[in-house]
C-alpha positions in Angstrom: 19.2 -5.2 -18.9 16.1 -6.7 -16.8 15.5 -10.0 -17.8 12.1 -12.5 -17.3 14.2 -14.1 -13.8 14.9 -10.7 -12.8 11.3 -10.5 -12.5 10.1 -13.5 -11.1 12.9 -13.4 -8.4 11.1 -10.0 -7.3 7.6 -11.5 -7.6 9.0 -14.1 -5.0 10.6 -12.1 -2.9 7.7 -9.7 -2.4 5.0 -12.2 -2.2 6.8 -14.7 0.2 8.8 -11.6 2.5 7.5 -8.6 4.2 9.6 -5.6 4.1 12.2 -5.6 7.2 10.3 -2.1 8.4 6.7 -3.4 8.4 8.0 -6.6 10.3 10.0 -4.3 12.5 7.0 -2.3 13.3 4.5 -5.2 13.8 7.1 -6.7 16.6 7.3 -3.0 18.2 3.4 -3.0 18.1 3.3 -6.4 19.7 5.6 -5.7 22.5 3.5 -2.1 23.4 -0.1 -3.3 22.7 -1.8 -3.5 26.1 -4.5 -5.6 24.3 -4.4 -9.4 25.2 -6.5 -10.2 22.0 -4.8 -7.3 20.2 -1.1 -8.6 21.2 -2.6 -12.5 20.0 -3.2 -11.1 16.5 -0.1 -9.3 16.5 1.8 -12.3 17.5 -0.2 -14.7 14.9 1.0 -12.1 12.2 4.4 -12.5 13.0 4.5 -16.2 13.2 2.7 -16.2 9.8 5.5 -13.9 8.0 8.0 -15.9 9.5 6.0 -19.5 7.7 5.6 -17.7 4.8 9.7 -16.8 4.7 10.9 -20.0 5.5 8.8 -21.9 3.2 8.6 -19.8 1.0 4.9 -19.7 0.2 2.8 -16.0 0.2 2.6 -14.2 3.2 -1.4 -13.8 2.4 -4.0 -15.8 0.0 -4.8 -12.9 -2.1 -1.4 -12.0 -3.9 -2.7 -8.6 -5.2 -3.1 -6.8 -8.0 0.8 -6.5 -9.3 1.7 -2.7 -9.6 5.2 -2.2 -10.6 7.3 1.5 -10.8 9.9 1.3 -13.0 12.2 3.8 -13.8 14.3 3.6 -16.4 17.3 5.1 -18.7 15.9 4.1 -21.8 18.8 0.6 -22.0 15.6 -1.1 -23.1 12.0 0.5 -24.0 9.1 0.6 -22.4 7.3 -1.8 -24.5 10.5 -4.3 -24.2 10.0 -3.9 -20.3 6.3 -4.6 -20.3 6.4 -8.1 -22.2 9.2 -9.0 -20.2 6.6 -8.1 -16.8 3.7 -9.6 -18.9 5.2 -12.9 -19.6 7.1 -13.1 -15.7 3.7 -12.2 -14.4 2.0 -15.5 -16.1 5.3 -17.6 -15.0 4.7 -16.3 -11.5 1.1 -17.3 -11.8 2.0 -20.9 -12.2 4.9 -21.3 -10.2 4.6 -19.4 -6.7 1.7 -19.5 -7.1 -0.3 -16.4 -7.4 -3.7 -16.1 -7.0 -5.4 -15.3 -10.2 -6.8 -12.3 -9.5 -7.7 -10.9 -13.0 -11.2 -11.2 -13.8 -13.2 -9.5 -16.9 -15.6 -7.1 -15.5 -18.1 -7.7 -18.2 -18.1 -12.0 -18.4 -16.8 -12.3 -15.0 -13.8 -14.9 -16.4 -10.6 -15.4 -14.8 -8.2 -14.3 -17.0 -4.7 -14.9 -14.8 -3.0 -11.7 -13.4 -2.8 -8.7 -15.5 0.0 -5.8 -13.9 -0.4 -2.6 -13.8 3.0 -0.6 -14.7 3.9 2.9 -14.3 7.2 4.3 -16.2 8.9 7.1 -15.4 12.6 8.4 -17.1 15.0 8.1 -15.0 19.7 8.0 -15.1 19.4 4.8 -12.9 17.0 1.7 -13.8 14.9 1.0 -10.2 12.0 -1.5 -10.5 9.8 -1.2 -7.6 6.8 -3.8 -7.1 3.9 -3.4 -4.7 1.2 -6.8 -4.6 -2.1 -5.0 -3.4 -4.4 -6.6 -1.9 -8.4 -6.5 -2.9 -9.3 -5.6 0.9 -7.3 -2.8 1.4 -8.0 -1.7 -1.8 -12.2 -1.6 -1.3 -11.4 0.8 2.1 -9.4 3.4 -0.1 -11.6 6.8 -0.6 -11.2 10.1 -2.7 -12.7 13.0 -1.1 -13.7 16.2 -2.4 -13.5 19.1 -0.2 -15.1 21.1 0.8 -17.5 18.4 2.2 -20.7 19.6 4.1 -21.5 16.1 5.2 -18.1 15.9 7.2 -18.1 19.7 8.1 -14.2 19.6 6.2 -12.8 22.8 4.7 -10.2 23.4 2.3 -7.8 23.2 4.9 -5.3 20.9 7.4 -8.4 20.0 9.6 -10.4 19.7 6.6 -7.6 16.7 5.6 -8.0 15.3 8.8 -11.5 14.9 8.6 -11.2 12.8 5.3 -8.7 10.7 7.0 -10.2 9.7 9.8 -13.6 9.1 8.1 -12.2 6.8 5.8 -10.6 4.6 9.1 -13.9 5.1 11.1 -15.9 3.8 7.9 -13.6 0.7 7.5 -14.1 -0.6 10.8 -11.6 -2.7 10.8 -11.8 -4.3 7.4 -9.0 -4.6 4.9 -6.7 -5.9 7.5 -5.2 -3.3 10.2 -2.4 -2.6 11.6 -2.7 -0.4 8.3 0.0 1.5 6.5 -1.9 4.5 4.7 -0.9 6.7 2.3 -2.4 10.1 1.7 -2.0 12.8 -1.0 -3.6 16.3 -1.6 -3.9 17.9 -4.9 -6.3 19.1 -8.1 -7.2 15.9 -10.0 -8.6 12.2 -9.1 -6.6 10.4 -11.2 -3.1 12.2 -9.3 -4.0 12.0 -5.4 -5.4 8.6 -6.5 -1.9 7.3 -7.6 0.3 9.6 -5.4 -1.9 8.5 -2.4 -1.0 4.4 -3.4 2.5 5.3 -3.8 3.2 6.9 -0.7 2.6 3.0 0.2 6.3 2.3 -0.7 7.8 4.6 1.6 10.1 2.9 4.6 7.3 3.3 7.3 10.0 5.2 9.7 11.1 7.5 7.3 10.6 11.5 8.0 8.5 14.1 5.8 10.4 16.5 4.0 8.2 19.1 4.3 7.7 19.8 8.8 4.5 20.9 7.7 3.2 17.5 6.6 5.3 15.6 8.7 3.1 17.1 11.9 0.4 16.3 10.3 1.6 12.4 9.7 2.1 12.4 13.2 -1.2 13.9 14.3 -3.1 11.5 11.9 -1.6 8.2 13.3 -2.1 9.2 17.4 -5.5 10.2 16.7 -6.4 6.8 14.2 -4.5 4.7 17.0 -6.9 6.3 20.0 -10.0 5.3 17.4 -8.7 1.6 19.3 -9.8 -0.1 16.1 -6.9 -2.6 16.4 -5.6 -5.1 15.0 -7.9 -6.9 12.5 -10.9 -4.5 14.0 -11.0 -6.5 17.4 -9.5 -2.9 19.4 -6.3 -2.5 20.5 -4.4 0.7 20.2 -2.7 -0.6 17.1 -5.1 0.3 14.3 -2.1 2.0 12.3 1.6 1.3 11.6 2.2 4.3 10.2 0.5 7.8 7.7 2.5 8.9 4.9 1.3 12.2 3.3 2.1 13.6 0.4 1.1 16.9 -1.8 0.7 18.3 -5.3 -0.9 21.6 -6.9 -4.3 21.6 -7.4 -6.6 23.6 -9.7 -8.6 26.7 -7.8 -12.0 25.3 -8.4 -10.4 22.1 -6.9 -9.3 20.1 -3.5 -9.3 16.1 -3.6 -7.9 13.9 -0.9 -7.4 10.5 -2.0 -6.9 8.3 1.4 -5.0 4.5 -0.1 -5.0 1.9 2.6 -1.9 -0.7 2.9 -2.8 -3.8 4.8 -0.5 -5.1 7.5 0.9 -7.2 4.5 2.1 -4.2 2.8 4.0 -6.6 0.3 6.6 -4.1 -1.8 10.0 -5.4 -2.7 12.6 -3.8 -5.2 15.0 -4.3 -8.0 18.0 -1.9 -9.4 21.6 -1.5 -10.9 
């Protein structure tokens, strides 16, 4: 049974401690990065993680927009679930703190932090938390392809072409070295929330499918030449790593949605 700690211990874990992987990846990037000012940036990053551990404060002022997965084998129901988010998310609020990063679109009043929760059935109860950030979030794109502007085709290339649009047009904004996650398929609403959730992948993990895989590992040479860099000053470090996933899609249609991760890719999880 998840209770309202279980929850709150997650929220502090995942806003005070970047995943081992991403840490990993950032020291890797610092010791290859033939940048001076790239490798400084690098280095600041890491000394900020490890503040943020040790004192136990967030890794990054903007805590996100809260989007939990949880699976679940229907021990408790979804609507127990949600409250017991809902009312952890206000503690959390108050007592980590989090930013509150809730406002009403129409009045423009802060209103706290409001998650957003996705359920799915599952034997084993696994609660998964990602806090992302508004930046990263502003740089994520949907395509529809074909796309004359971009010269893209319903094809591999034509993918590519979104891909690298989306990184050229950020310029460096929503906080690289970037994690970003990719997904193919027939509808806006699914390659928008299969792209985000290809964000909570282990960043050294291998494809499934060879076929994608090759074209993860295409995607993050060619960003990496772009020489973006870290926090847009150039460097070859302007990605940590592409994760690309696919679905069906409906004949009349080919959407690639393009979800950027921020160096502080902060995703931490529960289970039993």
């Amino acid at each position: 049974m998840i209770t309202e700690k279980d929850v709150l211990d997650l929220y502090r874990k995942c806003a005070t401690e970047l995943s081992s992987d991403i840490k990993e990846g950032l020291k890797d990037a610092a010791r290859t990065e033939e940048s001076e000012n790239a490798r400084d940036v690098l280095e600041s990053i890491i000394e900020n993680i490890e503040i943020a551990k040790t004192e136990s404060k967030p890794i990054c002022q903007d805590t996100g927009i809260p989007v939990f997965y949880v699976k679940h084998d229907k021990t408790q129901s979804e609507e127990d679930i949600r409250k017991i988010i809902e009312r952890a998310t206000d503690t959390a609020t108050k007592e980590i703190p989090l930013r509150p990063n809730a406002v009403d679109s129409v009045s423009g009043k802060v209103i706290g932090n409001k998650p957003v929760i996705h359920f799915e059935e599952s034997a084993k109860f696994e609660m998964t938390l990602l806090m992302k950030g508004g930046g990263s979030e502003n740089i994520s794109k949907i395509y529809s392809l074909p796309d004359t502007m971009l010269g893209a085709d319903r094809d591999i290339e034509g993918i590519k072409k979104c891909v690298f649009d989306a990184v050229f047009n950020a310029q460096g904004k929503g906080c690289p070295p970037y994690i970003i996650g990719i997904a193919i398929g027939g509808s806006i609403e699914e390659v928008a929330h299969l792209s985000k959730k290809q964000l909570l992948r282990d960043i050294n993990d291998h494809n499934k499918d060879s076929e994608l895989r090759k074209v993860e590992s295409e995607l993050l040479e060619g960003i990496n030449k772009m020489e973006i860099g870290p926090s847009g000053i150039g460097g070859k470090t302007t990605a940590l790593a592409i994760k690309l996933a696919k679905s069906h899609r409906h004949p009349a249609s080919f959407f690639v949605g393009v979800s950027f991760g921020c160096w502080a890719t902060r995703r931490a999880s529960y289970g039993h």
